[in-house]
C-alpha positions in Angstrom: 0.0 0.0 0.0 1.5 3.5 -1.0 1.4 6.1 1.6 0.7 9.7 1.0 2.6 12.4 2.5 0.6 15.5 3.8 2.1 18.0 0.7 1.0 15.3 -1.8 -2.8 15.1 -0.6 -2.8 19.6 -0.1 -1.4 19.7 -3.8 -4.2 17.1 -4.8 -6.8 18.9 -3.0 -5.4 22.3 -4.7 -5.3 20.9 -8.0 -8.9 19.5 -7.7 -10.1 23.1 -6.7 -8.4 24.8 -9.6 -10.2 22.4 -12.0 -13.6 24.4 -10.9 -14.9 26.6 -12.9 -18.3 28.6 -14.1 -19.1 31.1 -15.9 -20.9 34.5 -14.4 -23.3 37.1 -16.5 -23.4 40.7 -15.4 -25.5 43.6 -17.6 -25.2 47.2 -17.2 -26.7 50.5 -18.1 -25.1 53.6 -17.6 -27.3 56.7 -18.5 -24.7 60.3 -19.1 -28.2 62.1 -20.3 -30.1 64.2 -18.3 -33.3 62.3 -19.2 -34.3 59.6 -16.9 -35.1 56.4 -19.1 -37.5 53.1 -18.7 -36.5 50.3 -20.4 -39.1 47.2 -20.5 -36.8 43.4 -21.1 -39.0 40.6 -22.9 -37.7 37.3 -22.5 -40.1 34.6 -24.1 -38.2 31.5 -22.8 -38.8 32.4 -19.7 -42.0 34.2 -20.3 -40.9 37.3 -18.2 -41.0 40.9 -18.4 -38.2 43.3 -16.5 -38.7 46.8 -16.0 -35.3 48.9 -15.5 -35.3 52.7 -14.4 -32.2 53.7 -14.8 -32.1 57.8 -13.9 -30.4 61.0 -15.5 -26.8 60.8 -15.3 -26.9 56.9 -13.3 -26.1 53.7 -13.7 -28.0 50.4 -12.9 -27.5 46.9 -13.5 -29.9 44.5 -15.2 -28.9 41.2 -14.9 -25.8 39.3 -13.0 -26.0 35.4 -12.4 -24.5 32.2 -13.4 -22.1 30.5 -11.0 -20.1 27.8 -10.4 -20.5 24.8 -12.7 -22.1 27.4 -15.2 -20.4 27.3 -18.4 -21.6 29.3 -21.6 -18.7 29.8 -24.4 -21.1 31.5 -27.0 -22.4 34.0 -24.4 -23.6 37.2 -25.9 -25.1 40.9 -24.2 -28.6 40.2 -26.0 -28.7 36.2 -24.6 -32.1 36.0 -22.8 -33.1 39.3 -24.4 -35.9 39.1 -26.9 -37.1 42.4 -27.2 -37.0 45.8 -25.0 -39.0 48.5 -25.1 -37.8 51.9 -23.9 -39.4 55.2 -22.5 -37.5 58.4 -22.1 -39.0 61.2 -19.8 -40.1 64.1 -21.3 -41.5 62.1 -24.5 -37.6 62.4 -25.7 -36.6 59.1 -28.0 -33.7 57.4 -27.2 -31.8 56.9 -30.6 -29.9 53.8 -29.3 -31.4 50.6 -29.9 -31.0 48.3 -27.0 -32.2 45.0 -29.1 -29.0 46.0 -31.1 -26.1 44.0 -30.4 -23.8 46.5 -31.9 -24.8 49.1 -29.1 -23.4 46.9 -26.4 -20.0 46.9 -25.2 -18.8 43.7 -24.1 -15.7 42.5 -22.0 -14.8 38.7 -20.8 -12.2 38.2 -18.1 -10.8 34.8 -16.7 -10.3 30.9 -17.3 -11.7 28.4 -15.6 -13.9 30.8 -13.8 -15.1 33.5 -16.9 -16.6 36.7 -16.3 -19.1 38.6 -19.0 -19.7 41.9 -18.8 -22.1 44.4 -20.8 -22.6 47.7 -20.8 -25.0 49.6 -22.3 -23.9 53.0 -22.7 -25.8 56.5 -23.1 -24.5 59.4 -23.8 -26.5 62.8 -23.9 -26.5 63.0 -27.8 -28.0 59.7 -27.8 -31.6 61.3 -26.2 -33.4 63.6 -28.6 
């Protein structure tokens, strides 16, 4: 019978921990206009609505999950996003299209455990 010595059963353990991975989802809209702005998320999979107020010159975030065990390699900003309807106080128009994939910023950090982050940005000549 082969023993084990204490550092062989830590590095074991350590290497069995490193192996875990996930993936987590994080969405974010930052409003630089001086308009306050609504925006309504349809997702039919799931058969839900969201409703998002995100204020003159603020920032809010619309979705963060996932976890460990969690992985998604094809993730995009519009996944679970079927369409999105958008009010701006004051009857402004937002020119921006949030169902636009285009108009999202998108950054992924990490490797076994990957982070996705979106940003939706709007700037004040984006309101009209």
């Amino acid at each position: 019978m082969k023993k084990f010595s204490l550092g062989s059963l830590l590095g074991l353990a350590l290497l069995f921990t490193a192996c875990e991975g996930g993936t987590e989802f994080e969405k974010h809209i930052t409003n630089h206009s001086d308009s306050g702005i609504t925006f309504i998320f349809f997702n039919n999979y799931y058969q839900s609505t969201d409703t998002i107020l995100v204020g003159a010159n603020s920032s809010e975030t619309y979705y963060s999950g996932g976890g460990e065990r969690t992985f998604v390699s094809d993730y995009t900003c519009l996944w679970e996003i079927d369409s999105v309807h958008v009010q701006v106080d004051g009857n402004k128009t937002l020119k921006k299209d949030p169902a636009d994939i285009d108009q999202w910023e998108m950054e992924s950090r990490g490797k076994n455990y990957t982070i996705h982050t979106c940003k939706f940005v709007i700037e004040q000549e984006d309101v009209e």
